[in-house]
N, C-alpha and C positions, 0 to 999 in steps of 0.2 A: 531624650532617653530617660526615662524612668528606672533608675540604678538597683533599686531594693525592691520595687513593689511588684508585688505576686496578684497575680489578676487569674482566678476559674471560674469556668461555665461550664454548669454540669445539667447541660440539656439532657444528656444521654448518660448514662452510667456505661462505661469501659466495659468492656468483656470482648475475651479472645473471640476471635472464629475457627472455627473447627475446619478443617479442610472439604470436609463434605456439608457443609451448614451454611444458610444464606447470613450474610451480613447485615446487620441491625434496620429495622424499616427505614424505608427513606420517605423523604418528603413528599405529598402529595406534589405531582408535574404540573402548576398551573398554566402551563404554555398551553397554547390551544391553535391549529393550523390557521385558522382565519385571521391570526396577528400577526401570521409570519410577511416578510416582504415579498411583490410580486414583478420585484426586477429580474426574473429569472437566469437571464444572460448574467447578471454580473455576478460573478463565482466566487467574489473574494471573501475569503474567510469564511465560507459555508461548511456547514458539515456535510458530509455524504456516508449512503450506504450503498454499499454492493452488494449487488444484484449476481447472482451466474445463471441465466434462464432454465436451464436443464435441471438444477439442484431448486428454488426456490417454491412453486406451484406448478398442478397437473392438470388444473381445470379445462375442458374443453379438448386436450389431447388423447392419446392411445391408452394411458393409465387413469384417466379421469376419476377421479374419488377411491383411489387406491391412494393409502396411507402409510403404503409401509418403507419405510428406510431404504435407500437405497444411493449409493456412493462406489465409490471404483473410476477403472478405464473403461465405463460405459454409456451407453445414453441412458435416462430415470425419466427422459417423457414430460420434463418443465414445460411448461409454454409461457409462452406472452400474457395470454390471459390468468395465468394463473399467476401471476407480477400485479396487474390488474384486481383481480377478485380482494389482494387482499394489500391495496395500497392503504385504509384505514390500519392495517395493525405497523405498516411502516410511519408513519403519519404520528400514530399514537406514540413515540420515542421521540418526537422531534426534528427527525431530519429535516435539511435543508434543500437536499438532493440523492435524488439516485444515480447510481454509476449502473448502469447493465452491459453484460457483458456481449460481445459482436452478434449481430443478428440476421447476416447474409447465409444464404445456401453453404454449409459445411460439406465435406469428403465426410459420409456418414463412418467407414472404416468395416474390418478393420485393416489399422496402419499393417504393411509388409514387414516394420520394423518392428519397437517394442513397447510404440507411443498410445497404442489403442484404439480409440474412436474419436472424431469432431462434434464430441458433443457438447464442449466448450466455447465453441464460435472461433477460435481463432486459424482454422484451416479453412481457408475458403475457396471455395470449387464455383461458387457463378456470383458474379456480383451483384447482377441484375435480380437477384431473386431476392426473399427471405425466405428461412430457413423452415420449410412444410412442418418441419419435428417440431419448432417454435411457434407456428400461426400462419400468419398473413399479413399483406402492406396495411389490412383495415385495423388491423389488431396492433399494430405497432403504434398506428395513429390514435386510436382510442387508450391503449396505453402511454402515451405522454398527452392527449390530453385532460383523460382523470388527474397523470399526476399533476399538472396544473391547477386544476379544480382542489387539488389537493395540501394545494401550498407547494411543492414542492416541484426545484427544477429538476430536467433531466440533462445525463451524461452518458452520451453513447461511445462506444467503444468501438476503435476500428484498426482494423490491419491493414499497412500500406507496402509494409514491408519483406513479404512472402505471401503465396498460397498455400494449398493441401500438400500431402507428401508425394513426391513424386517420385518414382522409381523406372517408366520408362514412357518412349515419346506417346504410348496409347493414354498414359496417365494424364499427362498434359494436354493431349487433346480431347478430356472432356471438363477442362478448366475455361470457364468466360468470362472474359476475351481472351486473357492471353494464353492462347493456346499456342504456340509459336515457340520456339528456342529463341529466337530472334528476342524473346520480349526479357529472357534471365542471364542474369549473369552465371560465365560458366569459365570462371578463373581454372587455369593452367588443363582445361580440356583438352589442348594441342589437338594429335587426330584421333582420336577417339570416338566412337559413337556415343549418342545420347545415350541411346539405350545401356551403354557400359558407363560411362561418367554416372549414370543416376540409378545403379543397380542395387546396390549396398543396402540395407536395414540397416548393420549395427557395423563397426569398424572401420569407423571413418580414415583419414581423412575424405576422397573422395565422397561426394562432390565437395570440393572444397569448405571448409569449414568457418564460422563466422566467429564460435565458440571455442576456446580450448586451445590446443596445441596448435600454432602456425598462425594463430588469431591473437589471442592475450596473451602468449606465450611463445618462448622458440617451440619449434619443432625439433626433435631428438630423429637420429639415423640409426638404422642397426649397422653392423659391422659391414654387412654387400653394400650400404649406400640409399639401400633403399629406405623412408623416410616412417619412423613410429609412430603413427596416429595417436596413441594413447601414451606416449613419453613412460613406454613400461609398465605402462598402469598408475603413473603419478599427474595424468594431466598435466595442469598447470595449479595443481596443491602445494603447496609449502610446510605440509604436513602431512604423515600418514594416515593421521585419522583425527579426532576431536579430542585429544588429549595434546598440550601444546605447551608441553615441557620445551627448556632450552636442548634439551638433547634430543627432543626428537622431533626439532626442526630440519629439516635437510640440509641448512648450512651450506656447501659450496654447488652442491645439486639441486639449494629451492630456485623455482624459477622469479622468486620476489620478497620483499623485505619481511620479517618474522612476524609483523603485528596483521599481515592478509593469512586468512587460510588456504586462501589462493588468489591467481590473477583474473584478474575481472577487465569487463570495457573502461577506458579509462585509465588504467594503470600502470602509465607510463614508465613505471620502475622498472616493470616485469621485463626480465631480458626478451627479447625475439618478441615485443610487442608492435605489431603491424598494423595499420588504420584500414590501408587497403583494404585485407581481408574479412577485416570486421564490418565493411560498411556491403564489400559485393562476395562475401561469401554464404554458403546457404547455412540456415537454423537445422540441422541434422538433413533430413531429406525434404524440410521444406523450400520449396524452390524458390529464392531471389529476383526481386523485381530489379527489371533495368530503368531506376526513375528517367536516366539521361537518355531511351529510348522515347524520341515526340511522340506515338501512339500511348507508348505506358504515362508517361507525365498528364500528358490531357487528359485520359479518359480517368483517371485517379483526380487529376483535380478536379473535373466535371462530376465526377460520382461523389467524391465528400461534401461539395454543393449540393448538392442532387439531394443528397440523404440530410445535409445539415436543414432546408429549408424544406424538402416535401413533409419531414416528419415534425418540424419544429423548433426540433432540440435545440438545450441552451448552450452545450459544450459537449468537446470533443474529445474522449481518451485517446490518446494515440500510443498504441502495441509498439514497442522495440526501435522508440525515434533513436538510440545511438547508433542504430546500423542503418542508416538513411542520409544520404545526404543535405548539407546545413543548408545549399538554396533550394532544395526543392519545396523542404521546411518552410523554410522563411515563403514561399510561395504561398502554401497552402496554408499559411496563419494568415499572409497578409491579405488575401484572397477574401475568407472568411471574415474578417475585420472591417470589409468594406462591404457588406452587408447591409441593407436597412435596421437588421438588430445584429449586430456583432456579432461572432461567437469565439469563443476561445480555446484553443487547444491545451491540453494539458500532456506533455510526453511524459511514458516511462522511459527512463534514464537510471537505469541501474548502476551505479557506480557511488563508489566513497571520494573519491577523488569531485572536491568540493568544485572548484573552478574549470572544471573538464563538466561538472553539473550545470555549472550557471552560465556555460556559455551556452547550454539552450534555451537558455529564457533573454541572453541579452550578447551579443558577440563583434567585438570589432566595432564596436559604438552601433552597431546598428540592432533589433528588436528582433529577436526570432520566436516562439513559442511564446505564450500567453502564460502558461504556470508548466508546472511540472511535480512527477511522483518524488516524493521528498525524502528517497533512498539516502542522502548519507546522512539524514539523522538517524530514519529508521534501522539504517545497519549498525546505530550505536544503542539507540532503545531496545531492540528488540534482546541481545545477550547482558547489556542495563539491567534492565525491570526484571529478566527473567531468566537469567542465566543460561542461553539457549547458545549451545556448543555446534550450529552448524550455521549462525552468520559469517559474513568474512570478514566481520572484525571479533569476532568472540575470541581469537588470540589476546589478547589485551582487553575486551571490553565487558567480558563477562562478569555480571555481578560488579561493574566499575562504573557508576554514572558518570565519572569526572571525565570520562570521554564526551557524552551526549552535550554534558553544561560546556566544551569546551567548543566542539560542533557547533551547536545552537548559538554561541556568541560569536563565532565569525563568522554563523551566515544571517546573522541581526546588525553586524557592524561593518560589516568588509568591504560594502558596497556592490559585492560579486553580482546581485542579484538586482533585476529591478523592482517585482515586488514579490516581497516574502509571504503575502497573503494569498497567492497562487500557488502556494506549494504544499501538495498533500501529502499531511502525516499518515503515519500508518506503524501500527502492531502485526499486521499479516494480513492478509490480500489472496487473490485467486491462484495465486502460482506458489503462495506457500503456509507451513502449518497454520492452522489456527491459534489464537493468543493462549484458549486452554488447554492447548497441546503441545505448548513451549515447558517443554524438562529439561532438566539444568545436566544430567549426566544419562548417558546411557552405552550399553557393550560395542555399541557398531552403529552407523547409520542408516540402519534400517532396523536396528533393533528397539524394544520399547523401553520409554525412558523415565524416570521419575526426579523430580523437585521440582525446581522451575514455577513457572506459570499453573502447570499442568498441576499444580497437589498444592498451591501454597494463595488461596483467595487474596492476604493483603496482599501478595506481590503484583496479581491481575490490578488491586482496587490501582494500586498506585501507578501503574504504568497507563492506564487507560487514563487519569487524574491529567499527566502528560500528555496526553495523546488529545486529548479535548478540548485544553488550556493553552495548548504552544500556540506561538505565531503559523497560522496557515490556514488549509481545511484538513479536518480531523477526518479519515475513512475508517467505518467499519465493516467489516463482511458478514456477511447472509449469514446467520447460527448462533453467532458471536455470543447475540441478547439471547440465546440459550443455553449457554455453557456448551455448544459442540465441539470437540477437541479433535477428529477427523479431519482429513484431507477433502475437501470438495465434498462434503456429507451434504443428505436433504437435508431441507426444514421442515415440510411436511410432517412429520411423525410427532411432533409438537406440538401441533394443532393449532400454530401461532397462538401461543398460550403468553398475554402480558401477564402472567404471576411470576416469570421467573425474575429472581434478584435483579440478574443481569439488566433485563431489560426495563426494568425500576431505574435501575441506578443508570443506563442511558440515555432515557427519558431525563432524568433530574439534571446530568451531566448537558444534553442540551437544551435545555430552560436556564439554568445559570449563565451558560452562554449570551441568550438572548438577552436575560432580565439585566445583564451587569454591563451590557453593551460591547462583547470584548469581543466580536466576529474580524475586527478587524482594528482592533483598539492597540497600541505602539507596545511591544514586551522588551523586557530589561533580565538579564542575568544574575541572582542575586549569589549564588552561594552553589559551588559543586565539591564533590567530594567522591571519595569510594563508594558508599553508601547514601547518600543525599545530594540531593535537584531542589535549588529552592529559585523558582523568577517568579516573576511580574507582568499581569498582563494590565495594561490602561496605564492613563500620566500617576505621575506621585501624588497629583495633589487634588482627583477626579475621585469622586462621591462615589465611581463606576468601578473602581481599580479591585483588582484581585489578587490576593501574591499565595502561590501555591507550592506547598512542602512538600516533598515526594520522598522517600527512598525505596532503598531494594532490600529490607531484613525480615528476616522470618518472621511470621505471624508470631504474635505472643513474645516478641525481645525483651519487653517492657518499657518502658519511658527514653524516649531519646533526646537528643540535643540538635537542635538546628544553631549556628553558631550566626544566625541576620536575626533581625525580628523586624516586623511591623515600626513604621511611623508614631508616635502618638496620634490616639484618634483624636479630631477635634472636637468641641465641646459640643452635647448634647447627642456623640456617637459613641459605638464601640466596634470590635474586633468581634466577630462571630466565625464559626465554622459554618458556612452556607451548604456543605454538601452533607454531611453525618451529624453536626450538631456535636461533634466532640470535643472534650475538655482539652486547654492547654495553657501550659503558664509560662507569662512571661518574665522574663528576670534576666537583669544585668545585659541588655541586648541579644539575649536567647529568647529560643522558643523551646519551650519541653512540652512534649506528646507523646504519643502511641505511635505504632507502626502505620495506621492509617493515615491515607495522605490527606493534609487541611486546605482546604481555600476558604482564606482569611477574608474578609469582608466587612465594609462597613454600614451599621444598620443603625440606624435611632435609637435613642435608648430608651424609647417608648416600644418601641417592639414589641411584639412576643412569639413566641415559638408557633 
């Protein structure tokens, strides 16, 4: 440790950012696709970008070279080939891989209820098909094999766990194959017709519920006995709304302990939490596969075959694995595995509850899933970085990183996990806001909100600094590299335009990756707090290593304190900012900086900028 001495590097003069102003040029991206590796199956520690076919390109479909914006509960006319036409500007950022989202025949819609249209791929009405509004079986194959040509592997998405919405037995039978009741689970139907057990849109419980009251939560009765689907209107919340004062927690009425805003899968706290229901009850009116039904288990494990090896793919997303049973899982990875090229499933696992997480990557000594969506960090980064008041940790985590560094170290140390390079990170994904649409307060949740992510650029640079550098693969979604703050917005209207910052600065963010070796390099926890994330990706003592500063303060704080600092470099190196070139001094085992976040690096001291 060097006690006194003040070390700066003034590549870059300081200056704030403006909320509507790009941040300081970044580095020309010297990564170039033809260096990337061409192990495609093996997943670890790649970056990925997500795909939603309907929102990304319109080439070759019903809208074809129409450019105008278009978002909502409707279909926008993406295609396959328009994923296709413009795999150079995905390429040009660096990815390692693409996630696309399900691309079987959908329930075009719309839904009886209040869900819209299948224009997201996860309501599937024929399995044997792909989806006409997306293409064709040729178009899908030409599409992962460009992206191979392209550097980059593919991850397809797939739903095992429900079909389209169902509402009566004419709806079911024009679902393939299973057209049958016989094929879904139909919890506490007693004698009732189908046609009445699946008549409902809105006002559950019936058909039994997988979500919500009776599922994560008790179920609540009214005074006759008969049973409150919606617990009065408080679900399973343990608050009234996004403000999460101690007084208006519900205290002897919350269904679960004060730091959830509600009860989630996994949440074993939560009074009247049921496994049963969660595993065979339906996603609102989508209907429930009966895996433990022999025609449903084979033609599911035959068709994830079918689709993993006709189209190529390297990996497999898998839609809603904690409402599926663990052997049927364990079947369909091991399945896959024995493959002539492996492939690897990756589930969403939505839960905070860490070791209810990791037992689907490793369970009972024996190996279930391959990786998995890397929710309970994400539900600490995301109210972290950005103060975003509708995670179900934003009780406690908002604007507080010392939850995330706290996260991050028991799932780097705990053993819970087999390997932590399987596990994708993520700021926001297909099912929720965007990272520039994370605002720290707003009147109601559905109202429009402001601070956060959404108005405050360091707080984006720094959460994404995280999101690229932890132990795993880093996802970003479709828009991201354009600053779109919409729900499920095109990109079209953009013109995939590489000028904007964003997608500078995620270009650079995956070249750092590459050039420093850290895809898969050991990370260490160095320092968390309210407001600062400081770890380590590569050994102590590797020429490769990178240790990154993060916090969560408002643009323009002025100079802060990181309370670690860097190793001495050894002789004929130094300490650089490899992503902005920014100044910072060290002193007395600090680090002092700006609000932007640093990744520390060592370079020659022959270098030059």
């Amino acid at each position: 440790m060097r006690s006194a001495m003040v070390v700066w590097y003034f590549f870059l003069t300081w200056q704030c950012v403006a909320a509507d102003s790009s941040p300081l040029l970044l580095q020309k991206n010297i990564h170039l696709a033809e260096n990337r590796r061409n192990n495609h199956h093996d997943l670890a520690g790649k970056s990925v970008y997500l795909v939603m076919i309907d929102r990304f390109g319109r080439e070759g479909g019903l809208s074809h070279g129409n450019l105008e914006a278009c978002g909502g509960e409707r279909w926008c006319n993406g295609t396959l080939k328009g994923i296709t036409s413009h795999l150079d500007y995905i390429s040009g950022m660096g990815w390692d891989c693409i996630w696309v989202t399900p691309v079987v025949k959908n329930f075009y819609g719309p839904d009886l209820g209040q869900s819209g249209y299948g224009y997201h791929g996860y309501w599937t009405e024929d399995f044997t098909q792909i989806d006409p509004n997306f293409g064709t079986a040729d178009d899908l194959k030409e599409l992962v094999q460009e992206t191979h040509k392209h550097g980059m592997c593919f991850i397809l998405d797939i739903v095992l766990n429900h079909i389209r919405p169902i509402h009566s037995l004419a709806d079911l039978q024009r679902v393939k194959p299973f057209n049958d009741t016989s094929y879904l689970h139909l919890l506490n139907m007693s004698g009732m017709s189908f046609d009445k057990y699946a008549e409902k849109g809105e006002n559950w419980p019936l058909p039994i519920q997988a979500l919500g009251p009776g599922a994560q939560c008790q179920m609540n009765r009214f005074k006759n006995g008969s049973v409150d689907g919606t617990n009065s209107g408080t679900y399973c919340n343990n608050y009234p709304g996004n403000n999460y004062s101690s007084e208006l927690y519900y205290k002897e009425k919350a269904h679960g302990p004060p730091h959830l805003k509600y009860c989630g899968t996994g949440d074993y706290l939560c009074r009247g939490y049921n496994e049963t229901v969660i595993t065979d009850g339906w996603f609102y009116d989508l209907a429930d596969l009966d895996q433990s039904h022999p025609f449903v288990r084979k033609f599911l494990k035959d068709w994830v075959k079918y689709m993993a090896t006709e189209f190529d793919v390297d990996g497999i997303r898998l839609d809603t694995t904690p409402h599926l049973p663990y052997d049927f899982l364990k079947e369909v990875q091991d399945m896959l595995l024995s493959l002539q090229r492996p492939i690897r499933v990756l589930g969403e696992v939505t839960t905070v509850n860490m070791s209810f997480h990791a037992s689907y990557q490793s369970k009972d000594g024996q190996s279930m899933l391959g990786g998995l969506a890397n929710f309970p960090l994400t539900y600490n980064a995301v109210p972290g970085y950005c103060g975003w008041p509708n995670s179900v940790l934003s009780p406690v985590a908002q604007f507080d990183l010392s939850y995330l560094a706290s996260a991050s170290e028991l799932q780097l140390t705990s053993g819970l996990y087999s390997n932590t390079d399987l596990l994708m990170n993520m700021m926001d994904n297909q099912d929720d806001a965007p990272i520039a649409g994370l605002y720290h307060v707003s009147a109601g949740a559905f109202s429009p909100g402001t601070g956060g992510c959404q108005d405050d650029p360091s707080l984006l640079l720094n959460a994404w600094a995280w999101l690229m550098f932890a132990k795993g693969m880093p996802v970003v979604a479709w828009g991201d590299e354009q600053g779109n703050a919409e729900y499920r917005m095109s990109l079209w209207q953009h013109g995939w335009s590489r000028d904007a910052w964003q997608y500078r600065l995620l270009s650079r963010l995956n070249a750092l990756r590459r050039e420093r070796k850290l895809l898969t390099a050991e990370a260490q926890v160095h320092f968390g707090s309210k407001d600062r994330f400081v770890f380590q990706r590569g050994a102590a003592n590797s020429k490769h290593a990178a240790w990154i500063f993060t916090n969560n303060l408002p643009n323009c704080s002025g100079r802060i304190s990181y309370p670690v600092a860097v190793p001495d470099a050894p002789r004929g190196m130094y300490w650089r900012d490899a992503l902005f070139n920014e100044p910072f001094e060290i002193f007395e085992g600090s680090i002092m900086a700006g609000t932007k976040p640093l990744v520390l690096v060592l370079e020659p001291t022959h270098a030059t900028s």
